[in-house]
KEFI-855460 format. One record per residue (C-alpha): residue in one letter; z, x, y. Coordinates in steps of 0.5 Angstrom, whole numbers, plus 500, padded with zeros to 3 digits. Layout:
<pts>
AZXY...
</pts>
This chain:
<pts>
X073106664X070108671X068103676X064104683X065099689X059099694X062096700X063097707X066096713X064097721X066094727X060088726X062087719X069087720X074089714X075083709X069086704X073092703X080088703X078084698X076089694X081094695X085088692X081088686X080096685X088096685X088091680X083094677X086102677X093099675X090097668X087105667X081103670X078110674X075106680X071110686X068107692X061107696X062107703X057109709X061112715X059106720X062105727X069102725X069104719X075104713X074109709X080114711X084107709X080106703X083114702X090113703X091107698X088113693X081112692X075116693X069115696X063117695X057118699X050116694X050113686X053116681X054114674X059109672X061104667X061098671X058097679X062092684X058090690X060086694X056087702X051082704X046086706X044089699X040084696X036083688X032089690X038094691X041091685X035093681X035099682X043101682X042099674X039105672X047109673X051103671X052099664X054092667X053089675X058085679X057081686X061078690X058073695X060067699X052066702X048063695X043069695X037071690X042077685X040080678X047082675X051080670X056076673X056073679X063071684X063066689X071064690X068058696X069052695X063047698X061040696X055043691X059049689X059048682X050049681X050052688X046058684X043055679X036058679X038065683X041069678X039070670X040067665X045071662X049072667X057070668X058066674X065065677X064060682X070057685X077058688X079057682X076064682X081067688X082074688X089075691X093080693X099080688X104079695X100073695X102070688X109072689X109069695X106062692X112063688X117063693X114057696X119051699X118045702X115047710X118044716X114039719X117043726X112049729X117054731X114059728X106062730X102066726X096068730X091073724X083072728X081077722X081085722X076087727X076080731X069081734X069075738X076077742X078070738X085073739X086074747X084067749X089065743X094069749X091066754X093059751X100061750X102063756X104057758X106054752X114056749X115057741X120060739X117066735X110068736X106074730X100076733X097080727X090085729X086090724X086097726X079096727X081091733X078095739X083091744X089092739X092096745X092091751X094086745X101089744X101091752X101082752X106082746X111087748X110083755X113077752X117078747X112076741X112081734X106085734X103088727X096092726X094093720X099090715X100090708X106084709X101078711X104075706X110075708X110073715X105066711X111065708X116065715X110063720X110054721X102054723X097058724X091060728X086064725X078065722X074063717X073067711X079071706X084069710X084061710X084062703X090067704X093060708X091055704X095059698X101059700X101052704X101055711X098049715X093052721X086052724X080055723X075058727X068059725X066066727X061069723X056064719X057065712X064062714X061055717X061051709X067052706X070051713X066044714X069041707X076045708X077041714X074034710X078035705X084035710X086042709X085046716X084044723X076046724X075049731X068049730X064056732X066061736X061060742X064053744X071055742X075057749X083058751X082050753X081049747X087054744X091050749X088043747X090044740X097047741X099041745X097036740X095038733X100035727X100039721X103032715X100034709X096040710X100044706X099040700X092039700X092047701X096049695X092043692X085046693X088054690X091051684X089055677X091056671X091064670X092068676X086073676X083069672X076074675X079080672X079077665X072074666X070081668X074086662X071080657X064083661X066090659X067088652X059086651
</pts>
């Protein structure tokens, strides 16, 4: 079976497209698929990444059983015109956009999420809507497993602004920090991250463990008491493994899920980039309390069968 994922990276879309779906074509290549992907050479791009994890890339349309796309800025009309080298069509969104496809993923939760795309897709096509539908890594699932009752004590800092962090969301958390005392600090950046180097100079300077571009974030989810990070793949990693933490909303399609996470009781909401500042790093590192978040967060992921999307997806390629 031959797969082909349109996505892409750059320093303005950052890297979770293409780490969500690296998790889904390694998933996919580990039961015999033979999975390619479709990137542009952008600024900032992942494609010699993408390459030394195994894949291919390809440059335009090719022939394939099966399309994933998962990028925001390819709408209905791309769609149309990629099925003539496909069988089957799968999108992954967040944002409740208009698609013609076969089946159809959203993993966010948001109050409407259930019928949040009644009317957008055909008739026929299959929608996965839901955290029920989660696409995680299998370090993730292993270390749900592992989970023990957390320590209502925050000694342990984890500090994850997302790949590229387009926002510089990091370098004010180091501004915050520098007066506050924990008894570990991980600052985790992206390779796309164009400040990592002044990010590990601060780290080295105080004794924090840097990291760039990991594949053990699960790991440190594991030993880390709190974290500060952003919206998106990487508060749904959090809430997997019950890590209590904040989230600030740096890119649009974060804003939903992030509000009704927070109602919920799951994650502390920073609100939008633009108001958030060191003062406000500091602010929450001072008084935050973390009672219950772990359960909610662990409450919202809970499923019956992990993977349940790539079963939906190979039940598709039966049709």
């Amino acid at each position: 079976m031959n797969v082909i994922i349109r996505t892409d990276a750059s320093l303005t879309i950052g890297s979770g497209h293409v780490m969500r779906c690296l998790t889904v074509a390694k998933k996919l290549q580990k039961i015999g698929f033979r999975v390619r992907f479709w990137m542009e050479p952008l600024p900032g791009n992942l494609i010699d990444f993408v390459e030394q994890q195994g894949f291919t890339n390809i440059m335009q349309a090719d022939y394939a059983d099966l399309y994933i796309v998962d990028h925001y800025s390819l709408d209905r009309d791309w769609e149309k015109k990629v099925q003539q080298f496909t069988q089957k069509l799968v999108v992954i969104d967040d944002l409740a956009r208009t698609h013609d496809c076969d089946l159809l993923l959203d993993q966010n939760l948001v109050p409407n999420y259930r019928s949040r795309y009644d009317g957008l897709v055909p008739e026929h096509c299959i929608k996965l809507l839901g955290p029920t539908y989660l696409i995680m890594r299998d370090e993730y699932n292993m270390a749900r497993r592992q989970l023990s009752k957390r320590s209502s004590q925050v000694e342990r800092l984890l500090v994850f602004m997302g790949g590229s962090d387009p926002t510089n969301e990091t370098m004010k958390v180091l501004a915050a920090l520098e007066s506050c005392l924990f008894r570990q600090v991980d600052v985790v950046v992206g390779s796309n991250n164009p400040l990592k180097i002044e990010i590990e100079a601060i780290c080295r300077k105080r004794s924090y463990n840097f990291h760039c571009q990991i594949d053990y974030m699960a790991k440190l989810m594991l030993q880390a008491d709190f974290a500060i990070g952003a919206g998106g793949s990487a508060m749904w990693e959090r809430f997997y493994v019950g890590l209590p933490s904040s989230t600030t909303i740096v890119a649009e399609n974060q804003k939903a899920t992030t509000n009704y996470a927070a109602v919920l009781g799951a994650v502390i909401n920073l609100g939008w980039h633009e108001q958030v500042t060191s003062s406000t790093y500091k602010s929450l590192l001072s008084e935050f309390t973390i009672e219950g978040m772990s359960n909610k967060g662990l409450e919202l992921t809970m499923n019956k069968q992990s993977d349940a999307w790539m079963h939906e997806i190979l039940e598709l390629m039966k049709c």
